[in-house]
Steps between C-alpha positions, in 0.01 A plus 500: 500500500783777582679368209227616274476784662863573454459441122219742472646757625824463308310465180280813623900696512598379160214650350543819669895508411375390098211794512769742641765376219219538177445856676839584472543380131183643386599825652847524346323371154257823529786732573712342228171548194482885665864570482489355109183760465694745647806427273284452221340805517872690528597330177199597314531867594851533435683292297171393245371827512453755226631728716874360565642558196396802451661593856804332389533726220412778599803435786746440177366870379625630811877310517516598166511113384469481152505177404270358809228752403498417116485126566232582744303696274581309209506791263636520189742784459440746242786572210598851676806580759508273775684776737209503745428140572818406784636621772494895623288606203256270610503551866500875450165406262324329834647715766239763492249220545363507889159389662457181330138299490496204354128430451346164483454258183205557286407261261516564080418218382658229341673382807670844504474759815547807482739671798431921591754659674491845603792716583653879527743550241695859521201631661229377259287197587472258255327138419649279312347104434687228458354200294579173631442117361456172661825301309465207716524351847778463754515263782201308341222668559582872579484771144794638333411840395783699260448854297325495168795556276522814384684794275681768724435875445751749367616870547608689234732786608581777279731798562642791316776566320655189722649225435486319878289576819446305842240298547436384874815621606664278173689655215339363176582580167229717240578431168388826261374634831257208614475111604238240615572336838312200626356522871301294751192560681422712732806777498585829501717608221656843452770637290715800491803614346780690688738588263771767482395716229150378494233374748097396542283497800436173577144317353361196619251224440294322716430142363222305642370232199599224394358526146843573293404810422719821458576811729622788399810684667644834370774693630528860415859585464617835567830648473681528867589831717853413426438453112320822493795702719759346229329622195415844723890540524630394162186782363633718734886461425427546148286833534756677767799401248311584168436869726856511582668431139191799381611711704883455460429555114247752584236390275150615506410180284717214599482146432279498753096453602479827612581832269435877470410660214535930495551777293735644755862507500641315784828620700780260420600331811155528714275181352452279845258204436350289810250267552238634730244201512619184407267130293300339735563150421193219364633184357197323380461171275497513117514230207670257787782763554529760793449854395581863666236734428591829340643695712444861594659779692627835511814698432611840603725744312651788593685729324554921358361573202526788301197680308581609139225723495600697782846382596423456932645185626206307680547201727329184351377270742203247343393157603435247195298139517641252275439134443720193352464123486734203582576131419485314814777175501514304769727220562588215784639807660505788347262788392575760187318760368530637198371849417327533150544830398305683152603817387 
């Protein structure tokens, strides 16, 4: 009788310990399925989202990763300059870029999705879409999602009168004054020139689609403060020694712009010439050469003259305008100006 007993209540413990060991199983099964959910979940909304590669290149934009963010987008690359598409041309394109949303998937069609992301670019907010495709799965069941392949835009940058500019901080080359230059999406582009003799304000472009189309960029050279003061001085040097050598001849019409014409007799030994207002200087852009424009001033001469009416000696003192042209040369380094002269 206490033997059975016994049994019972040994086989009553064994059942408790087995009910207390499925607990622990089934528990540790449920928490293993809700950490796969979780991890499942993770997965889908990063690595087989729409959404991750277009964070991944936007990231190459701004490390200026060329190569990662064409195989990314899986563009085709225009036949223009390829200047802009590497390195600090390309992170100077994205740097302006701040305040970043990347919006979520929206669905196109044709197992495509399309991806919005909004974002401040130099000061302007912008939208740009993204249009993603399903190319397959990855880890058996989750989607691979990749850019619709596509054509990437182009600037065309023009300048005056140039023959190179900068373009994002990169020296690039403008055949016959212009040049097509390849560039990614979104970017800021600007150029400028900051030459010597000659200069333009810089321009820039905001690019924002990714429809291969074509933006405009146009620098407006001018001539520089010190190409201005060196064609001021070389006017200058030849109007103070063209007055000098009239004067030393004493010539009332010298080889000169400036001249008097008078019925008078002048005193031998009294004809001064000087220049009392000197060119202002414009250098302006004609038939792809740089041009002065004419020129115009004033000379003073003073002399003693004698009426032959009357015979009284009179002192002459009369201000004349004149105007001249020039032929502007300019080389590597060097400026020379040539007076044309008609008489």
């Amino acid at each position: 009788m206490l033997a059975a007993v016994a049994g019972n209540v040994k086989g009553v413990q064994l059942s408790q310990a087995f009910v207390k060991t499925a607990a622990g199983w089934l528990l540790g099964l449920m928490l293993a399925a809700a950490g796969a959910i979780v991890c499942i979940n993770l997965v889908s909304s990063s690595v087989a989202s729409p959404q991750q590669p277009v964070k991944e290149y936007l990231d190459a934009l701004q490390h200026g990763e060329g190569e990662q963010a064409l195989g990314l987008l899986r563009a085709k690359v225009p036949n223009a300059n390829a200047a802009m598409l590497d390195g600090t041309a390309l992170q100077t394109a994205a740097s302006k870029m701040s305040d970043i949303k990347v919006g979520n998937p929206e669905p196109r069609g044709n197992n495509r999705m399309a991806v919005p992301v909004d974002y401040t670019l130099d000061g302007s907010r912008l939208h740009t879409e993204f249009l993603m495709e399903r190319t397959g799965t990855q880890w058996l069941f989750f989607a691979k999602w990749a850019f619709v392949p596509t054509t990437l835009p182009t600037i065309e940058v023009t300048v005056v009168n140039a023959s190179e500019a900068t373009l994002n901080g990169v020296p690039v080359n403008m055949p016959n004054g212009r040049n097509n230059f390849a560039v990614f999406f979104p970017g800021k582009y600007e150029a400028s020139l900051n030459g010597t003799y000659f200069e333009a304000p810089p321009a820039s472009a905001l690019v924002s689609t990714r429809d291969g189309g074509q933006a405009p960029l146009n620098l407006q050279t001018r001539s520089t403060k010190a190409m201005n003061e060196a064609v001021a001085g070389k006017v200058r040097e030849f109007l103070d020694s063209c007055a000098a050598q009239a004067t030393e001849q004493q010539r009332l019409q010298p080889d000169c712009p400036f001249y008097h014409a008078s019925n008078a007799r002048v005193v031998d030994g009294t004809i001064k010439w000087a220049i009392s207002e000197y060119p202002k200087i414009t250098i302006e852009p004609f038939g792809g050469k740089w041009v002065v424009a004419p020129l115009n001033g004033k000379a003073t001469l003073t002399a003693r003259e004698i009426n032959l009416f009357t015979g009284f000696v009179n002192d002459l003192n009369v201000e004349h305008d004149f105007s001249f042209t020039t032929q502007l040369d300019v080389g590597p380094d060097t400026v020379t100006v040539t007076p044309m002269l008609t008489f």
